[in-house]
N, C-alpha and C positions, 0 to 999 in steps of 0.2 A: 504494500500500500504506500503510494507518495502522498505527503504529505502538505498541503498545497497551502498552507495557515501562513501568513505573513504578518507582521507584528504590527505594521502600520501602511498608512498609503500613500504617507511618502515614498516610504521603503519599497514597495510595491511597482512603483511607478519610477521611483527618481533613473532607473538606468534606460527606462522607455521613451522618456519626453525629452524629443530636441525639435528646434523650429522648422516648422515647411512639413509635419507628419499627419496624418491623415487620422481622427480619431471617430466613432464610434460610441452615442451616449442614449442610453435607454431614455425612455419616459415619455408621455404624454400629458401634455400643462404640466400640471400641478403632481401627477400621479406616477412613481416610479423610478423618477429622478434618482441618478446615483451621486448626491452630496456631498458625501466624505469622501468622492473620490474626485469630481468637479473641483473642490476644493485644494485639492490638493496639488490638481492642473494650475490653479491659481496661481497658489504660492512657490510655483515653479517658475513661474515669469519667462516659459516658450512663448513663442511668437508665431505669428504666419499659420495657424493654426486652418487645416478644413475639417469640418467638422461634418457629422450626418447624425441629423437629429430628428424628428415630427414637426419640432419649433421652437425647441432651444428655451424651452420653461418659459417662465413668467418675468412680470416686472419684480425684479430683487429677488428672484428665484430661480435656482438651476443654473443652465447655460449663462443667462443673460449676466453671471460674474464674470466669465470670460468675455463676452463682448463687450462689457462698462470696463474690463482690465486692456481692451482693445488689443488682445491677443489671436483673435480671430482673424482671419483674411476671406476665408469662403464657409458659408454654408449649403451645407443640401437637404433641403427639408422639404415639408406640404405646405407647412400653416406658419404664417407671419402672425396671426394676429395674437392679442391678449401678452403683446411685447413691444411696449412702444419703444426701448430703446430696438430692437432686432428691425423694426420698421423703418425709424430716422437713420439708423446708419445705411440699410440699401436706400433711401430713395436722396441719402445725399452722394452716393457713391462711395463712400467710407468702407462697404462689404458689398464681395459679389456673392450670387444667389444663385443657384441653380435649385428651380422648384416643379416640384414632380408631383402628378395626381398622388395621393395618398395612399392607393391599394397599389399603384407602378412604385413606389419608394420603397411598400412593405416586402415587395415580391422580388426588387433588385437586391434589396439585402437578402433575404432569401435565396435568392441563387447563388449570389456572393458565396454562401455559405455552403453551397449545394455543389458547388464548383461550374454551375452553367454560367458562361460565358458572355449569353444572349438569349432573349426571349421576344416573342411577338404580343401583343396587345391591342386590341380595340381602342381602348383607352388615350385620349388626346389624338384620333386621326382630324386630319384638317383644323388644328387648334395650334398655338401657339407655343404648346407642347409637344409638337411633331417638327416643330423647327429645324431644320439639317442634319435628320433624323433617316436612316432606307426603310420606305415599307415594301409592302408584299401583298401582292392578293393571295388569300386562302378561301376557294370554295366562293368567288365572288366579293369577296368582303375584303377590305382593306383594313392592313394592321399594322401598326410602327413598331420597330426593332427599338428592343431597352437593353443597355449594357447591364449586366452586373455590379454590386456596388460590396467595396470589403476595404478595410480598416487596417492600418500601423498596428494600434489598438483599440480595441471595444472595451467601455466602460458601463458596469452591467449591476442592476442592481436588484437580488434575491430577497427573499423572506427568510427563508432556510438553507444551511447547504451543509454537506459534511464533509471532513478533511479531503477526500478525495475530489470533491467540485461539484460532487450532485446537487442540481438545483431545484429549488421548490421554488413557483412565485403564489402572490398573494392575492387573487380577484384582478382588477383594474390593470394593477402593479407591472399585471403578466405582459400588456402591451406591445413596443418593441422589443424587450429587451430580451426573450427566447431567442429569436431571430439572428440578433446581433451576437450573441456569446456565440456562434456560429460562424461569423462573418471578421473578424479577427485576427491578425497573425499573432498577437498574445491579446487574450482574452483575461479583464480583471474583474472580480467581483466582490462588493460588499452587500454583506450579509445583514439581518436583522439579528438573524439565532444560528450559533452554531451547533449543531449535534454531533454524538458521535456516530463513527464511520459504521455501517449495516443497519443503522434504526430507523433511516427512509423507506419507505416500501415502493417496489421497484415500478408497482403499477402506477406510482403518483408521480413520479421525477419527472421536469418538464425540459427541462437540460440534463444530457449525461456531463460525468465528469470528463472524457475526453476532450469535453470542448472548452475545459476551462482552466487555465495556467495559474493564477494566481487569484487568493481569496483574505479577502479584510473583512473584521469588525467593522461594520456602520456605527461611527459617532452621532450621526443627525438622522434621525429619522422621525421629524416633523409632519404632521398627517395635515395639509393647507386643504383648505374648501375654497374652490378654485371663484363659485358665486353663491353664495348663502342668500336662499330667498326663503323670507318666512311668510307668515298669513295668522290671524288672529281663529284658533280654534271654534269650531262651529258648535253650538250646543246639541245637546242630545236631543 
């Protein structure tokens, strides 16, 4: 059994992050986000940074510390919004953008990780998302060619996992970040809970541990409600 427990994420990461690397970061808004390891991209002060994200968190959440540290130079995401800084910096040119339907984002990273190469799609034919793009007819119907998409490194953020890398996620949580611990040439992940190694059951694991290198303690694991809407209860 290897042992894959790292003490922290600095340690984790300090011999992975140099500038101009291509990284990989789980989460959706508010939900997933790996924290204790974005952070640590932080305090590393790389540069030139591309990143492949859904949309790069929130305002004062997630990604958007890399973009306020202006360590970022590209994104590839779905969703700008509910990010006013990831917004102001493309539309003053500050950040380029490469933006992808959101089920063609989920499915490049997934090949990425599948080792396919290319794929065809429906998805953005005759749209501004088919831009200098080869399609194909298939059966009549025309479909734009999507490259694959894979990572320096993926930063990936668990519920569970045991020494060996087994991953469990949690509801929501589970989002990109199966995908990505796939798509990786070192795959990092923080945890909520560690367990010990055979106490996962094999039918639950959502990531095996082959696909995962290196595993940290989560310091932050903050539960944000992305919009709290209430209503005054109705009487019986």
């Amino acid at each position: 059994m290897r042992n894959k427990v790292m003490d922290s994420a600095d340690n984790a990461l300090s011999d992975l992050l140099k500038d101009g690397i291509t990284l990989m970061s789980g989460g959706f808004g508010l939900c997933g986000n790996p924290e204790t390891l974005i952070e640590a991209v932080r305090a590393s002060q790389v540069k030139s940074l591309t990143v492949i994200s859904n949309n790069a968190g929130a305002d004062n959440f997630g990604l958007w510390a890399l973009l306020e540290n202006k360590q970022v130079k590209k994104m590839i995401s779905s969703y700008v919004g509910e990010n006013k800084l990831f917004e102001q910096l493309y539309l003053s040119g500050a950040l380029e953008l490469e933006l992808n339907p959101q089920g063609t984002l989920a499915e490049r990273i997934r090949a990425g990780g599948a080792g396919i190469p290319a794929f065809y799609t429906r998805t953005g034919v005759g749209t501004v998302a088919a831009e200098g793009k080869p399609t194909e007819v298939f059966d009549g119907i025309e479909y734009v060619r999507e490259r694959w998409l894979r990572a320096d490194v993926a930063l990936v953020k668990a519920w569970r996992a045991d020494p060996e890398g087994n991953l469990v996620f949690r509801k929501t949580a589970r989002n990109f970040n199966p995908i990505m611990a796939t798509a990786g040439k070192v795959t990092v992940v923080e945890v909520e809970e560690l367990v010990e190694a055979g106490s996962l059951d094999p039918d639950f694991i959502h990531v095996p541990g082959i696909h995962v290198d290196r595993i940290v303690m989560a310091t932050i694991n903050e539960k944000r409600i992305e919009r709290l809407t209430e209503r005054t209860r109705e009487s019986a």
